[in-house]
C-alpha positions as CSV (number, residue, x, y, z in Angstrom):
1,X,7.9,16.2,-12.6
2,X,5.4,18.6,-13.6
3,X,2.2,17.1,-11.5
4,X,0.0,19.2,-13.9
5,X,0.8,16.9,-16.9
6,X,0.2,14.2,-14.7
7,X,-2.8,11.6,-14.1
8,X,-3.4,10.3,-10.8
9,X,-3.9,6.7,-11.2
10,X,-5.7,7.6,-7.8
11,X,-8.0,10.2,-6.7
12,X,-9.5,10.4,-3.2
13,X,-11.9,13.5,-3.1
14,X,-13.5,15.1,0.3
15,X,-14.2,11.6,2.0
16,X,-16.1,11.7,4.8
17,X,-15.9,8.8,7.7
18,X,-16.9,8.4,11.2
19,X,-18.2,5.8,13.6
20,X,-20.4,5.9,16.5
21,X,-18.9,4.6,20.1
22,X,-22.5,4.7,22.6
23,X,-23.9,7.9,22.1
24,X,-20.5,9.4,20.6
25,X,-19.7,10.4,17.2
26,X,-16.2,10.4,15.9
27,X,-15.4,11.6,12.5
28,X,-11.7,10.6,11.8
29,X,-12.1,12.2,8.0
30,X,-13.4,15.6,7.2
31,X,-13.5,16.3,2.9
32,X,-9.8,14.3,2.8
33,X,-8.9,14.9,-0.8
34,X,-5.3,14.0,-2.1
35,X,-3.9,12.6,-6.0
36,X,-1.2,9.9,-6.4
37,X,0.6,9.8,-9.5
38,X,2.4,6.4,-11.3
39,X,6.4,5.5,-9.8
40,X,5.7,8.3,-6.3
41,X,6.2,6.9,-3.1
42,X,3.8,8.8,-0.7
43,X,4.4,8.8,2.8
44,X,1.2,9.1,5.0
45,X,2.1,10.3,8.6
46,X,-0.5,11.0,12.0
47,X,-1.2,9.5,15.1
48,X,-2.7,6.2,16.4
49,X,-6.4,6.7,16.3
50,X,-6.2,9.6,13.5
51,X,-7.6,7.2,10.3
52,X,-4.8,6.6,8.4
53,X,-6.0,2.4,8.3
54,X,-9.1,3.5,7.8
55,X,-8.3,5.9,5.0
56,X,-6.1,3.4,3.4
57,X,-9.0,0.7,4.1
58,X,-11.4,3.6,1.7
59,X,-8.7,3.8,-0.9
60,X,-8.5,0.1,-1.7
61,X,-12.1,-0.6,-1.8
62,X,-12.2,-2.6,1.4
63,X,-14.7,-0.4,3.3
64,X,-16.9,2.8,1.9
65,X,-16.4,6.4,2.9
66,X,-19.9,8.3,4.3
67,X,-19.4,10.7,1.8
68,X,-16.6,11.5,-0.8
69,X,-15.5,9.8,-4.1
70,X,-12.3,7.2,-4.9
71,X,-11.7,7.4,-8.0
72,X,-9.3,5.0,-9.9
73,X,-9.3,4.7,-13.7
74,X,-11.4,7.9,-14.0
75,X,-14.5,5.9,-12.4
76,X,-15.9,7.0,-9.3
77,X,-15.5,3.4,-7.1
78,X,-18.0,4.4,-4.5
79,X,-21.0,4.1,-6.8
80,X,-20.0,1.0,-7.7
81,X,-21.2,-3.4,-6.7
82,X,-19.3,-5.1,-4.2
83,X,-18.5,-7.4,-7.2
84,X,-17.3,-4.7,-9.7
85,X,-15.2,-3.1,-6.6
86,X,-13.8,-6.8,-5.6
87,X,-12.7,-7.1,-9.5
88,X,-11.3,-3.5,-9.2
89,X,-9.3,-4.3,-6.4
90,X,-7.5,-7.4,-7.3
91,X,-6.5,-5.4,-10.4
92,X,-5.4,-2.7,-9.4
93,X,-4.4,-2.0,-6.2
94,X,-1.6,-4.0,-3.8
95,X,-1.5,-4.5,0.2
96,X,1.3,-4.6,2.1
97,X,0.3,-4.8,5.9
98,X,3.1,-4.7,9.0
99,X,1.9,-8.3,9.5
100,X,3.1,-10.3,6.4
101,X,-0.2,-12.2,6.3
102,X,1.6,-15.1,4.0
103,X,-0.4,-18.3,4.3
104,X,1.5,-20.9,5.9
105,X,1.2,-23.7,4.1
106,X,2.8,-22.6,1.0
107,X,6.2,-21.4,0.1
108,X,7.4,-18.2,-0.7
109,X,6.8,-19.0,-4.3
110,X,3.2,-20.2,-4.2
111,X,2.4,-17.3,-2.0
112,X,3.9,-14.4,-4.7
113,X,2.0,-16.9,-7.4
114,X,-1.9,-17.7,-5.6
115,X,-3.0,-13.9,-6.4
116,X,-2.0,-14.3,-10.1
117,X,-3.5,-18.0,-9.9
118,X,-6.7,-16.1,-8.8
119,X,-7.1,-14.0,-11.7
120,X,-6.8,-16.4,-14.2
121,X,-2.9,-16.6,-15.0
122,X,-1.6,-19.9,-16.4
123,X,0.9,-21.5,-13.5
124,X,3.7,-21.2,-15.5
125,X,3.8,-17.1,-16.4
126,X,3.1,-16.9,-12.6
127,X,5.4,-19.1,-11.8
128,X,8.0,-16.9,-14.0
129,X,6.9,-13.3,-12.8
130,X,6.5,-14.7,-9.1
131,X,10.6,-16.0,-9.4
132,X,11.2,-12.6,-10.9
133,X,10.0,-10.1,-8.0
134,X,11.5,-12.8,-5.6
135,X,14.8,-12.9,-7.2
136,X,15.8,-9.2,-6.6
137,X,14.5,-9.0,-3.2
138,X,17.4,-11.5,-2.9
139,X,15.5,-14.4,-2.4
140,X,16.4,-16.5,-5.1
141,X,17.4,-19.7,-2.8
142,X,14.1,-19.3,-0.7
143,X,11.6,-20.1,-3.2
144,X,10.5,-23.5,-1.4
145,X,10.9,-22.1,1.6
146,X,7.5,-21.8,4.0
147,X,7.2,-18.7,5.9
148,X,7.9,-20.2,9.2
149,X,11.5,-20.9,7.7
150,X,11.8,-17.4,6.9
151,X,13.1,-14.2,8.8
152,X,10.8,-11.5,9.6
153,X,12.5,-9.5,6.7
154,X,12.6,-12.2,4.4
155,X,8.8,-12.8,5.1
156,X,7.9,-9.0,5.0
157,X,9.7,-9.3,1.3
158,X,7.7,-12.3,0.2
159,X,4.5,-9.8,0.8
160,X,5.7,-7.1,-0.8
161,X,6.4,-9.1,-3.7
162,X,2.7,-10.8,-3.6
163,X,1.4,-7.2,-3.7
164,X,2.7,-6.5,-6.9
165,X,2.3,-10.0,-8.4
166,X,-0.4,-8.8,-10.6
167,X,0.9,-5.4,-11.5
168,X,-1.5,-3.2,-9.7
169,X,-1.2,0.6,-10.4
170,X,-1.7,1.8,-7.0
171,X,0.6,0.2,-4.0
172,X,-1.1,0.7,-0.2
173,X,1.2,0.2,2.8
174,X,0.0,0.5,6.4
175,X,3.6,0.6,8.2
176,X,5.2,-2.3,6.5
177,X,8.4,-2.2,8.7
178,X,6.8,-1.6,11.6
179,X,7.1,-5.1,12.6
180,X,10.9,-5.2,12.1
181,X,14.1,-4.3,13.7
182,X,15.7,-0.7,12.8
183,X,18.1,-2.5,10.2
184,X,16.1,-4.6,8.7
185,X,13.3,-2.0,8.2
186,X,15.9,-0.3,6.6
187,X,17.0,-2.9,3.9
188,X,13.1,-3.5,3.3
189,X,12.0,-0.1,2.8
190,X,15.1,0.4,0.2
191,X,13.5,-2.8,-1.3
192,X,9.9,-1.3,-1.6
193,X,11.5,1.9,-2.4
194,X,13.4,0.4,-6.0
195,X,10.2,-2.1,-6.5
196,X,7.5,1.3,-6.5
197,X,10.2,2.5,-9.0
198,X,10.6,-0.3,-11.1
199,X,7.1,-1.4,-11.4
200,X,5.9,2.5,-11.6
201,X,2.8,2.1,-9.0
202,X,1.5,5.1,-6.6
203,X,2.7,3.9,-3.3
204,X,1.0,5.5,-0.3
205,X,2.8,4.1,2.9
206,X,1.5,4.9,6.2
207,X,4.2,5.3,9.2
208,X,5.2,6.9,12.6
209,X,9.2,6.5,11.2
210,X,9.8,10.3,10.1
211,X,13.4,9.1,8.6
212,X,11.6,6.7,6.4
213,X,8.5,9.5,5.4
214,X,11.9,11.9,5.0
215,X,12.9,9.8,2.2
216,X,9.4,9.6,0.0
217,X,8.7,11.7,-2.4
218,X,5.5,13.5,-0.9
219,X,4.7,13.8,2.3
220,X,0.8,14.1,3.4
221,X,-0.4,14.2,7.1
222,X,-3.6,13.0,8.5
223,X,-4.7,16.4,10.6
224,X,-8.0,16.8,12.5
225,X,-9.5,14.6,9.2
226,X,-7.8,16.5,6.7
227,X,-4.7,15.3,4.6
228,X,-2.7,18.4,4.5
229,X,0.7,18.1,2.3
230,X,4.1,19.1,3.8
231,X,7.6,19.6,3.0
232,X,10.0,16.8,3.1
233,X,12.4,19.4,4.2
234,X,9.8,20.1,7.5
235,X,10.1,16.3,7.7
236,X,13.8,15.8,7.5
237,X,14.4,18.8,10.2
238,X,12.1,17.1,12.8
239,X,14.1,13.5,12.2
C-alpha cells in the first residue's frame, strides 16, 4: 500500500530524551521521527539500554519527550494536560507488556471487560466484546478462569485481548513473548499478528527475536537515538 495516501494514526517527530546518572548525561533519543499507519505491524529492534521502553513509554503518553512532538489524531500530545493526555490514552492507544499485568482477582473475562467498564461502557456490551476477543484467542472455556489458573500463553492472550478491549487505533508492545517459551511465543505472536489485522490498529512491537521482526511489516531500529528503517529482507538474512 501506497504509504503516501496513507494517514498515520501516529506520528512521532525528532524526540529528544535523556537522563542524567551523577554528573552524566545520556541521551537515548536524538530527533527520532517515524509514522505508523492503521492494520501495520511494526517491529522495533536495538539493544538493552538503547530506549526502545522509553520510546514506547513517549508514544503512549506515559512519560514526555525533552523535545519533539507525538502526534495522534492530528494533535500534537506533548502540549497537552496530564488529564486530556490520560483521556487520550485510554482511547486510543493499547499496552501489551512481556509481563501480562492481569489483576488477580478477576477472571479472564473481567480483566478484558474493567478497561471498557472504565470508560463508561454498559457491563453487558463489554461483557459481549470482551467474550468476543477472548473467543478467537481460543479461550472460550476460560472465561471464569483467574490468571493463576491460566498458562503463561493463555495469560499473555488475556492481555492482548484487554489492550484492544476498547478499540484503540494504535497497539504498543514492549516484547510481548518475551516471557514465553519458543512455541508458545510463536502461537501468541500469530495471535497478535491476525488481532492487529482484524481490529486495523498500528502495532509497534519492540523485540530482540529477529524471526518474529522478520515477519512484520516494517522494520525500524533504535540506532545511536535515531529510528532508522530497514529491509525485512536485511532482517530475514541475519535470522
Amino acid at each position: 500500500m501506497d504509504a503516501v495516501k496513507r494517514t498515520p494514526v501516529l506520528k512521532l517527530v525528532d524526540l529528544e530524551r535523556g537522563f542524567t546518572q551523577g554528573d552524566r548525561r545520556i541521551d537515548v533519543l536524538k530527533k527520532a521521527s517515524a509514522d505508523f499507519y492503521p492494520g501495520e505491524t511494526v517491529a522495533l529492534l536495538g539493544p538493552s539500554g538503547a530506549g526502545k521502553s522509553t520510546l514506547l513509554h513517549i508514544a503512549g503518553l506515559l512519560e514526555k519527550p525533552d523535545a519533539g512532538s507525538v502526534i495522534i489524531n492530528d494533535q500534537d500530545c506533548v502540549t497537552l494536560g496530564d488529564n486530556e493526555r490520560t483521556r487520550i490514552r485510554r482511547m486510543e492507544v493499547g499496552f501489551v507488556y512481556q509481563f501480562h499485568h492481569l489483576l488477580p482477582e478477576f477472571s479472564a473475562l473481567e480483566n478484558v471487560m474493567l478497561p471498557q467498564l472504565v470508560l463508561g461502557r454498559p457491563k453487558d456490551d463489554a461483557s459481549t466484546r470482551a467474550k468476543a476477543l477472548l473467543d478467537p484467542l481460543g479461550l472460550k472455556d476460560r472465561w471464569e478462569h483467574r490468571p493463576a489458573e491460566l498458562s503463561g500463553g493463555e495469560q499473555q492472550r488475556v492481555a492482548i485481548a484487554r489492550a484492544v478491549a476498547n478499540e484503540p487505533r494504535i497497539l504498543l508492545a514492549d516484547e510481548p513473548t518475551g516471557n514465553l517459551d519458543p512455541h508458545t511465543a510463536d502461537k501468541v505472536f500469530d495471535e497478535l499478528m491476525r488481532l492487529v489485522r482484524d481490529e486495523g490498529v498500528a502495532a509497534v512491537i519492540a523485540t530482540h527475536n529477529l524471526d518474529l521482526a522478520a515477519r512484520m511489516d516494517r522494520v525500524l531500529r533504535l540506532t545511536e537515538g535515531l529510528l532508522v528503517e530497514e529491509e525485512v529482507a536485511v532482517v530475514e538474512a541475519v535470522t
